[in-house]
C-alpha positions as CSV (number, residue, x, y, z in Angstrom):
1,X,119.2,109.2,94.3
2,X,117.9,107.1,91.4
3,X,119.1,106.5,87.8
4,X,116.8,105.9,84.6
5,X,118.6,103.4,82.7
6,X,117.7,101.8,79.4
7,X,118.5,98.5,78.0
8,X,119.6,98.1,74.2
9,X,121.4,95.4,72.6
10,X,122.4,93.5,75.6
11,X,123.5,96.1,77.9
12,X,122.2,98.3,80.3
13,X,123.2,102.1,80.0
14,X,122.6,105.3,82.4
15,X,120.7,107.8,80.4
16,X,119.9,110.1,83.7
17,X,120.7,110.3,87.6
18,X,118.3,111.9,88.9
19,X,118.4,114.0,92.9
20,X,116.9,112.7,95.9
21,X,114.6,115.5,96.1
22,X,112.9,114.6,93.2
23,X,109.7,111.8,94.2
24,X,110.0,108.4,92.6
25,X,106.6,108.8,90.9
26,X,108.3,111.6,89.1
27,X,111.3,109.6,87.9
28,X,108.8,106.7,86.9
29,X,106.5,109.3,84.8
30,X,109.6,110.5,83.2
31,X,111.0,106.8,82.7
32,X,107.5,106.0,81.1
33,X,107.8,108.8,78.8
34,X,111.3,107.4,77.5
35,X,109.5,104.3,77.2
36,X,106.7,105.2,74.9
37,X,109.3,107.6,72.8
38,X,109.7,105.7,69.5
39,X,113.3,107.8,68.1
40,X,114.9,106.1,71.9
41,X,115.7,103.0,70.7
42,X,115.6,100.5,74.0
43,X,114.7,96.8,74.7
44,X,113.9,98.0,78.2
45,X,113.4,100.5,80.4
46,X,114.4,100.7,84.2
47,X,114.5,102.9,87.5
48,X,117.0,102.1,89.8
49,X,117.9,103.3,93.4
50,X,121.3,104.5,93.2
51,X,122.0,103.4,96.7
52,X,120.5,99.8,97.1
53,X,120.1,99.1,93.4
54,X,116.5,98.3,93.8
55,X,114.4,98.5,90.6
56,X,112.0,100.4,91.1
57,X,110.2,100.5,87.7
58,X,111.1,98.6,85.2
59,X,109.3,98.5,81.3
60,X,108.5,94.9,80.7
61,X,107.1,94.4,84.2
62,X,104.3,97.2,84.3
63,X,103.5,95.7,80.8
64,X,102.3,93.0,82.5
65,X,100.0,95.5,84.7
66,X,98.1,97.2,81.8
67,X,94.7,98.8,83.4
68,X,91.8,96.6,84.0
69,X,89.7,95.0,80.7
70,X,86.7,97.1,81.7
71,X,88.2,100.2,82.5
72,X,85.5,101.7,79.3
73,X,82.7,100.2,81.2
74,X,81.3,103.8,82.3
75,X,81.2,104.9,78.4
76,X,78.4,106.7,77.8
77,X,76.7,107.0,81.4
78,X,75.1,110.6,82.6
79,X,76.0,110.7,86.1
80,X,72.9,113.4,85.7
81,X,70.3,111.2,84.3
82,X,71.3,108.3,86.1
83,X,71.8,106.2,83.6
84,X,73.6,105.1,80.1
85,X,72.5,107.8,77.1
86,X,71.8,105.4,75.0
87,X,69.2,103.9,78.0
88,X,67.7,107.1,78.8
């Protein structure tokens, strides 16, 4: 079992407990999609194991992780021409 929980104004508070059936990258989509909801107002955003406590996921540590500073470095390529359009 895991929990989404969600830091606000120095405390932490259970906002879902989710089954054990359910996959952790499924909790940790939903837990991102709390995150990026602007009328949830939170400092923070975690996913917990329920048995161990382990965080899982937590907000302000995958901010750190963004995605890679060329990740827009195939913009523009035709994988058909071989090449960049504005090259061709």
């Amino acid at each position: 079992m895991t929990t989404i929980r969600v830091y606000y104004k120095g405390k932490w508070e259970t906002l879902a407990i989710i089954d054990g059936g359910v996959p952790d990258y499924t909790v940790i989509d939903m837990a991102m999609a709390i995150d990026a909801d602007p009328l949830i107002p939170h400092d923070n955003v975690a996913v917990v194991d329920q048995i161990n406590g382990e965080v899982l996921w937590d907000a302000c540590s995958a901010a750190e992780y963004d995605e890679p500073a060329n990740i827009d470095s195939d913009v523009g390529f035709d994988p058909y021409m071989g090449c960049f359009s504005d090259d061709c």
